[in-house]
C-alpha positions in Angstrom: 1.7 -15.6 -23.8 -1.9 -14.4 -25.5 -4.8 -16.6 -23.8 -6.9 -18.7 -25.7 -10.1 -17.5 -23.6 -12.4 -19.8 -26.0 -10.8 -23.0 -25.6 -10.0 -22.3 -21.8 -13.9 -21.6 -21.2 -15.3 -24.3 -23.3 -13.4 -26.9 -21.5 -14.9 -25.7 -18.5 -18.2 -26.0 -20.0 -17.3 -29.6 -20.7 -16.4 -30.0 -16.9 -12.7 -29.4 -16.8 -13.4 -26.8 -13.8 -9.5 -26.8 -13.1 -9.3 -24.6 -16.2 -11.2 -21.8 -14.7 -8.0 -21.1 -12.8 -6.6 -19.9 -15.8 -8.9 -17.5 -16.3 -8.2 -16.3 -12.6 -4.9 -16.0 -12.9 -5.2 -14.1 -16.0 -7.6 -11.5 -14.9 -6.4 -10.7 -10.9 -4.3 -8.3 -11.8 -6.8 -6.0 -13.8 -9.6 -7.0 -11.5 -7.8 -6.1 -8.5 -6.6 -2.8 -10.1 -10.5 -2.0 -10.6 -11.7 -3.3 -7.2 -9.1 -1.0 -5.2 -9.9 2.0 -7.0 -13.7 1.7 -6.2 -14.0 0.3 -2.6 -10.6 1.6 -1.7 -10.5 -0.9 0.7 -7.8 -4.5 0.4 -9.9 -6.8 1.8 -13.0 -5.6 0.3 -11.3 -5.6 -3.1 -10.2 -9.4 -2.3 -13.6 -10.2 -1.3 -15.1 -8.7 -4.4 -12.4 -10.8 -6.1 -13.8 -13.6 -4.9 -17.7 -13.2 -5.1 -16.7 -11.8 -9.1 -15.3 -14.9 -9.5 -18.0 -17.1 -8.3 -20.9 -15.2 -10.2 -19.2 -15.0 -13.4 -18.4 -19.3 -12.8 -22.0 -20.2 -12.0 -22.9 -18.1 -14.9 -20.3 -18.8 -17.2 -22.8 -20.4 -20.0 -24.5 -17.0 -20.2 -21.2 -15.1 -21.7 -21.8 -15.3 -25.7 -18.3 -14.0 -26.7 -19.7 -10.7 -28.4 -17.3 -9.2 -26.2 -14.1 -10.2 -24.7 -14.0 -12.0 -21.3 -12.2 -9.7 -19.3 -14.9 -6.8 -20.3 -17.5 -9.4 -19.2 -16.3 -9.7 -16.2 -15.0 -6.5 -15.2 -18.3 -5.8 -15.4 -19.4 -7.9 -13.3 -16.7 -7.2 -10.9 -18.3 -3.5 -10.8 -22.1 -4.4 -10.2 -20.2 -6.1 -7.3 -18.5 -3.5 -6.1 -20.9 -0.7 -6.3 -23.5 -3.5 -4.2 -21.0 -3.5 -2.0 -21.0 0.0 -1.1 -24.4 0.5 -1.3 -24.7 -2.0 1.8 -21.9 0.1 3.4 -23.9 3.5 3.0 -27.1 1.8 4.4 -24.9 0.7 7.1 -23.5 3.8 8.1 -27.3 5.7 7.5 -28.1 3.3 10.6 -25.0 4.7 12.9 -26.9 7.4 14.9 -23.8 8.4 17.2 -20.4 7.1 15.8 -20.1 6.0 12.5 -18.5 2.8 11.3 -15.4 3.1 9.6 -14.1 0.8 7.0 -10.3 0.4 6.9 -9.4 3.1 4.5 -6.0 3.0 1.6 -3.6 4.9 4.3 -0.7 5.7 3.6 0.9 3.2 5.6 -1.5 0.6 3.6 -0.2 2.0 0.7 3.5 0.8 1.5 2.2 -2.6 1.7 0.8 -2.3 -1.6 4.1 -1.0 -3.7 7.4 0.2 -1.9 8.6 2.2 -4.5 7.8 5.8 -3.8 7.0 6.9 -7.2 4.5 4.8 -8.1 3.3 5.3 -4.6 3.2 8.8 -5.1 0.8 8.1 -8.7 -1.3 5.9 -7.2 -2.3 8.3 -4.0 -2.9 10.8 -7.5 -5.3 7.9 -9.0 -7.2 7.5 -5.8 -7.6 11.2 -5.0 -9.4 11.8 -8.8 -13.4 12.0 -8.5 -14.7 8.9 -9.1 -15.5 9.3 -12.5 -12.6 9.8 -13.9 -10.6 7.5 -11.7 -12.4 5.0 -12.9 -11.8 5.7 -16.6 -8.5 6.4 -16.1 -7.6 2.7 -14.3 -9.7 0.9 -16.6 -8.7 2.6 -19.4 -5.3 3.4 -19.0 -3.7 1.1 -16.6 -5.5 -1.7 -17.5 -4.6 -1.1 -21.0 -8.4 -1.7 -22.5 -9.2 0.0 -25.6 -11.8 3.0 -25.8 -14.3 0.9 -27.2 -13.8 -1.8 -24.3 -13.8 0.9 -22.1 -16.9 2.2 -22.9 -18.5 -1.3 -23.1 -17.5 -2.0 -19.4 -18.2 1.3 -17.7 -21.6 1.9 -19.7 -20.4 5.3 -21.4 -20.0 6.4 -24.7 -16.5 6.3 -26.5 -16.4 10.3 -26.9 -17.1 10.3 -22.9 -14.7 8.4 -21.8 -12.3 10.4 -24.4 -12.5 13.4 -22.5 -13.2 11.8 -19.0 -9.4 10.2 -19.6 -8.3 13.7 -20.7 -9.5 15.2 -18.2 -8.4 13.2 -15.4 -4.6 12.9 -16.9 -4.7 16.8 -16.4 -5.5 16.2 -12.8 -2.3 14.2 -12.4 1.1 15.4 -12.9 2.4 14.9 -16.2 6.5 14.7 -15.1 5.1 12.0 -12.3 2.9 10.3 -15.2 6.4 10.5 -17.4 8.7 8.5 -14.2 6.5 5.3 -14.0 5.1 2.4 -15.4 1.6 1.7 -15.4 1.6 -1.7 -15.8 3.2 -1.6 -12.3 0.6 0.4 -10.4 -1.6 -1.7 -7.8 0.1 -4.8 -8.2 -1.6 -8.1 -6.9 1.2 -10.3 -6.2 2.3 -13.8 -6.9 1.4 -15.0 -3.3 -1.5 -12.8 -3.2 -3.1 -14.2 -6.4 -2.2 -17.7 -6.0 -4.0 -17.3 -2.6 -6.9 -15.7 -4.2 -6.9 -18.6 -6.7 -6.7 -21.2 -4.4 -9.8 -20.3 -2.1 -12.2 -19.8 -5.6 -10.9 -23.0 -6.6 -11.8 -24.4 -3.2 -15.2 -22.9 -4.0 -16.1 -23.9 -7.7 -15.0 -27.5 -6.2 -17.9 -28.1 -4.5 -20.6 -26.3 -7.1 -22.4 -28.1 -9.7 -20.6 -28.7 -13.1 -21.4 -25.8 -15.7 -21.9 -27.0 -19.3 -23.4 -25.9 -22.5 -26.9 -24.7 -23.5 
């Protein structure tokens, strides 16, 4: 079913916040996909989730439509992300004899993510990319945005992320690429993302009703 992100947001603006968990449910998936791939890190990408969430709620008046929603706030989501790493590096600067170690996507982590071992196999291939072409390439790609959405949401230009996503498909395998679905790859699942949902809800429950200019 295609969401109707207009009429979903505007009745938030008129104060129906329970609609906004539309909006969640629609976008964990992609979100998630994105978080992973940058923080490489579950509860970090939850977290992220979460804070994403919140931001793009309390500022929800400010989006004008000029672009979709989901570019809006994956966009968001990334400004998150890449804050939260920053922290993490000035973190680790401070270590002087043993540094502090984040959880990292093992491979044992990675079983908890998706037991079957092909996609497995294509996401460990996603993950190892440099980071600007893994970036392109789940955003693009597995998220299933467009080049001009793409480029919109990771700041490039539509000829860079052209060859960015060639480039990083000729990093990966093309018989593994041929075996699996995309749409499967870093799933967010249904107890996962109502969990998710819930806690935002919990959250936007207790802020101040967001309405119209």
């Amino acid at each position: 079913m295609i969401m109707d992100f207009t009429t979903t947001i505007d009745a938030v603006l008129e104060g129906d916040k329970d609609k906004f968990r539309l909006l969640i449910q629609h976008c964990n998936q992609p979100l998630y996909r994105t978080a992973i791939v940058i923080l490489k890190n579950e509860v970090e990408a939850e977290d992220a989730l979460q804070t994403t969430y919140l931001k793009a709620y309390l500022h929800l008046v400010s989006f004008r439509k000029e672009s979709s929603f989901l570019t809006w706030i994956t966009r968001i989501l990334i400004n998150e992300c890449r804050m939260v790493l920053r922290k993490q590096r000035k973190v680790t600067s401070l270590e002087t004899e043993e540094v502090m170690q984040q959880p990292s996507l093992t491979e044992n982590a990675m079983d908890t993510i998706y037991n079957g071992q092909v996609n497995q196999l294509l996401e460990q291939a996603i993950m190892s990319l440099p980071e600007k072409y893994k970036l392109v390439y789940v955003v693009r790609e597995v998220n299933e945005m467009s080049t001009e959405k793409t480029a919109e949401v990771l700041e490039l230009t539509q000829e860079n992320v052209k060859v960015r996503l060639h480039r990083a498909k000729s990093l990966i395998r093309e018989n593994l690429l041929k075996q699996v679905k995309t749409s499967e790859l870093f799933p967010f699942g249904k107890s996962r993302c109502a969990n998710l949902t819930d806690k935002v809800m919990k959250s936007i429950e207790h802020m101040p009703r967001v309405h119209h200019v």
